[in-house]
N, C-alpha and C positions, 0 to 999 in steps of 0.2 A: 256704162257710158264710155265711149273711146274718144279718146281726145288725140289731135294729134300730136307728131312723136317729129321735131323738125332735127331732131338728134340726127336720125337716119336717112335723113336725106343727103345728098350728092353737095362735096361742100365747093365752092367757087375754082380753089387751087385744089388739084390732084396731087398731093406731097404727103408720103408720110408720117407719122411725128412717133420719136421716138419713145419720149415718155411726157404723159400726162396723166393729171389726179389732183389729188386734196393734200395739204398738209398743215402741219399747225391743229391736228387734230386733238381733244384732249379728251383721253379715255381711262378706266378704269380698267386693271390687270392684275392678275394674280403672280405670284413669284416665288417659286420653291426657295430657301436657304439653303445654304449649306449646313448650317449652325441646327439645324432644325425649323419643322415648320410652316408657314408660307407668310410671306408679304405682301400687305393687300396697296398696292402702287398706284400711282397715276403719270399717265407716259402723256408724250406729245408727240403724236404718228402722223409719218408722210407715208401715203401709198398713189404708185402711178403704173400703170401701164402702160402701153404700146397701142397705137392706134393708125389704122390702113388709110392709105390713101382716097379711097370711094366713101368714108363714111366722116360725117359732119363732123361729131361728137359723140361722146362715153358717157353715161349716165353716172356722174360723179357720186348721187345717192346709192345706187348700186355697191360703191365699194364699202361704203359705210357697212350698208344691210347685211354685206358679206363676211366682214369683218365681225360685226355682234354677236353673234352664236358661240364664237371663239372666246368670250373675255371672261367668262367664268370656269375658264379652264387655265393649268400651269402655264405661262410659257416658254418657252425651247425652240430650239431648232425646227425640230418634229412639228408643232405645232404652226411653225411659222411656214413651215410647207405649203401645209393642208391649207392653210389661208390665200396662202399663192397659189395652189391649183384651183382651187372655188375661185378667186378673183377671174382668172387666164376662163373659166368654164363660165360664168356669169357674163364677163364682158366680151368673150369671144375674142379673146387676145392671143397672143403667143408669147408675149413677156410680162411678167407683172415681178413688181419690186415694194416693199414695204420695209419702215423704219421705226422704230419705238426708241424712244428718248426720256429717259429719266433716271430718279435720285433713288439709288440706293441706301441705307442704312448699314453701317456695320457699327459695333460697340467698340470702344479705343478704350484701352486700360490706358493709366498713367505709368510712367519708367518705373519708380519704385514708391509714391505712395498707393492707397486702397481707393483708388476713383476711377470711376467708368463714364463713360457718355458716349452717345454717337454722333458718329460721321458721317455725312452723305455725300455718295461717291456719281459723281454725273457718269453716268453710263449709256449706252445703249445697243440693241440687236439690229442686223439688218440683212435683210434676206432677198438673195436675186433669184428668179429661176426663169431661167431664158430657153423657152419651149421646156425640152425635160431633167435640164442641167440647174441643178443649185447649188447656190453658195451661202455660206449665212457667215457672217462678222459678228465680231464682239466688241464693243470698244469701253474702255474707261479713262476718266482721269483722275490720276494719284497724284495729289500735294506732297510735296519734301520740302526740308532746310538746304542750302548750298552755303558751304561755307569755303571760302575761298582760295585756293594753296597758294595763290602768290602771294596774296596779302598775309597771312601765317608766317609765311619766311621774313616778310618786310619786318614783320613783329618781331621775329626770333632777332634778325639781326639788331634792329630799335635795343634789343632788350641787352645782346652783347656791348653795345656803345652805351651802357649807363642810362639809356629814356627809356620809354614803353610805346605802347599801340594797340588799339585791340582790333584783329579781323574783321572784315565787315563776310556780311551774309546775305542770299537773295532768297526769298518767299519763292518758290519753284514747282512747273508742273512737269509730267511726264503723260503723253497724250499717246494711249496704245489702242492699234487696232490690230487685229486678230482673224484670220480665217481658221475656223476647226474644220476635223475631218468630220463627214456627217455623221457617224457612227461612232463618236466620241461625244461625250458628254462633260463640257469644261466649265466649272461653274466660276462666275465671276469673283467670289470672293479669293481663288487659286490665283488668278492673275494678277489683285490687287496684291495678295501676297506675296506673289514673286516679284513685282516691282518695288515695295515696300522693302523687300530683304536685298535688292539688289542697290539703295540708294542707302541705306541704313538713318538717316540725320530723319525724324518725322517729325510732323508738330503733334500736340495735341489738344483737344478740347480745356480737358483740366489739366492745371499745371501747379503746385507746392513748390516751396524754395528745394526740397530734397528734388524734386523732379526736375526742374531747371536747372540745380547744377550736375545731376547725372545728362540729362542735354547738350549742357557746354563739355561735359568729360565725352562722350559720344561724337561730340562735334571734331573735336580736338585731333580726334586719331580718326577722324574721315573726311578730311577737306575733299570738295572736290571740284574740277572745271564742269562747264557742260558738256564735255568729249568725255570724262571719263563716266560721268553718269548715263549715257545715252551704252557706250560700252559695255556695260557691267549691266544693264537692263535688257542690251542685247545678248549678251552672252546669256542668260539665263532665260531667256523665251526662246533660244534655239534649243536646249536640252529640255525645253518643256512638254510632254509627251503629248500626243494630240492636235498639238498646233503646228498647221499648217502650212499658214506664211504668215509674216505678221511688218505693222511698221508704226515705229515711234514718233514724236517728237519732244524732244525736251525742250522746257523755255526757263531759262533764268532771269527774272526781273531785277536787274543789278542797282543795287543799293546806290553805288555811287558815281556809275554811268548813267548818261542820259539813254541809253538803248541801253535792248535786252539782248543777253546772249543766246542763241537757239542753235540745237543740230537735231536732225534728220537722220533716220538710217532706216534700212528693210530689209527683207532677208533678200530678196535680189531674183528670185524663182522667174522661169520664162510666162510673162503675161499674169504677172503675180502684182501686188500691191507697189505701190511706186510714189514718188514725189507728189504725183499730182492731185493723191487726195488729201496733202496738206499746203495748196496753193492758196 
């Protein structure tokens, strides 16, 4: 039976539109480890493509059906291609874009007693390929502690004058995104651990009185502002092999301001990552 199709009909306005699609999508995905393994996940994906001037509308269910064949396979970069040339081949596009959104697992030991639990790290992939150029991103965000240096010194000095004080601290994210080279393979758990070793103060799931005060001794000898931690997270994703361009943002949610403190940085490349994808 043929029903018609007013998709493809001639739409009112002759305008192109750059990107259209589904998002909010909520699908099941498989996910190699680093640790060993795989991880059987659930993302929340936008995918859109590029749509011409003469044509109504894109068969939204299309990108769906396109996508499905894909989700009982690893995925990766490679994978996330192959999705975008089937999308750009199905909908008769030139650009097609997809994003996957979700929560990681890793296991968090404690500082020094015997307890583990995990963490879920909000993460996710996103892959551009404009005609036959691709890009794919990595992004995460890593919780830390921030503990304060100016408020430290107030302490020190409190403490020369005969009174006391104790630092205050801010619950803190560092929000990284990532371009690899395509022929590199970087797996997320590297970059939460290079952001992790570059901010040292974590929190953890489980925490013993030996663990909190190895916490507060760790704190101690690493106060830091938001400029120095955004610093030291920069400087170690630029010797990080593989990565290509990449850009942060830290947020300190300050204890005892009514605002938070945030900086911004990237590595600066021509028509590289920039401010604007944290507006």
């Amino acid at each position: 039976m043929t029903l018609p199709d007013i998709q493809q009909t001639k739409p009112n306005i002759n305008i192109p539109i750059k990107q259209v699609g589904v998002e909010n999508v909520i699908v099941p995905f498989i996910l190699k480890s680093k640790y060993g393994g795989y991880h059987s996940l659930t993302a929340k994906v936008s995918l859109r493509t590029d749509l011409d001037e003469n044509t109504k509308g894109i068969s939204m269910s299309r990108l769906l059906l396109t996508l499905k064949p894909f989700l009982d396979l690893p995925l990766k970069q490679k994978l996330i291609k192959q999705i975008l040339n089937e999308i750009q081949k199905n909908v008769g596009s030139m650009n097609s874009y997809i994003r996957f959104e979700f929560m990681l697992p890793i296991m968090k030991e404690s500082p020094l007693s015997d307890n583990s639990f995990p963490i879920y790290y909000n993460c996710r992939f996103e892959g551009h390929l404009n005609e036959d150029k691709f890009k794919f991103f990595q992004g995460v965000v890593v919780q830390y502690s921030s503990y304060c240096p100016c408020s430290a010194e107030l302490c020190k000095d409190l403490n020369q004058k005969g009174s006391s004080g104790f630092p205050h601290a801010q619950r803190s994210f560092a929000h990284i995104l990532i371009e690899s080279s395509e022929e590199k393979y970087i797996w997320l758990e590297d970059i939460i651990e290079k952001v992790e070793s570059s901010v040292v103060t974590l929190p953890y799931p489980i925490i013993k009185r030996v663990d909190e005060q190895e916490i507060a001794r760790i704190a101690s000898e690493n106060p830091m502002f938001v400029e120095d931690a955004i610093r030291s997270i920069s400087y170690n994703l630029n010797k990080m092999y593989g990565v290509y361009d990449w850009i942060v943002k830290c947020i300190h949610e300050e204890s005892i301001h009514t605002s938070e403190a945030i900086a911004i940085n990237y590595k600066g490349i021509s028509d590289g990552l920039n401010y604007k994808y944290f507006l």
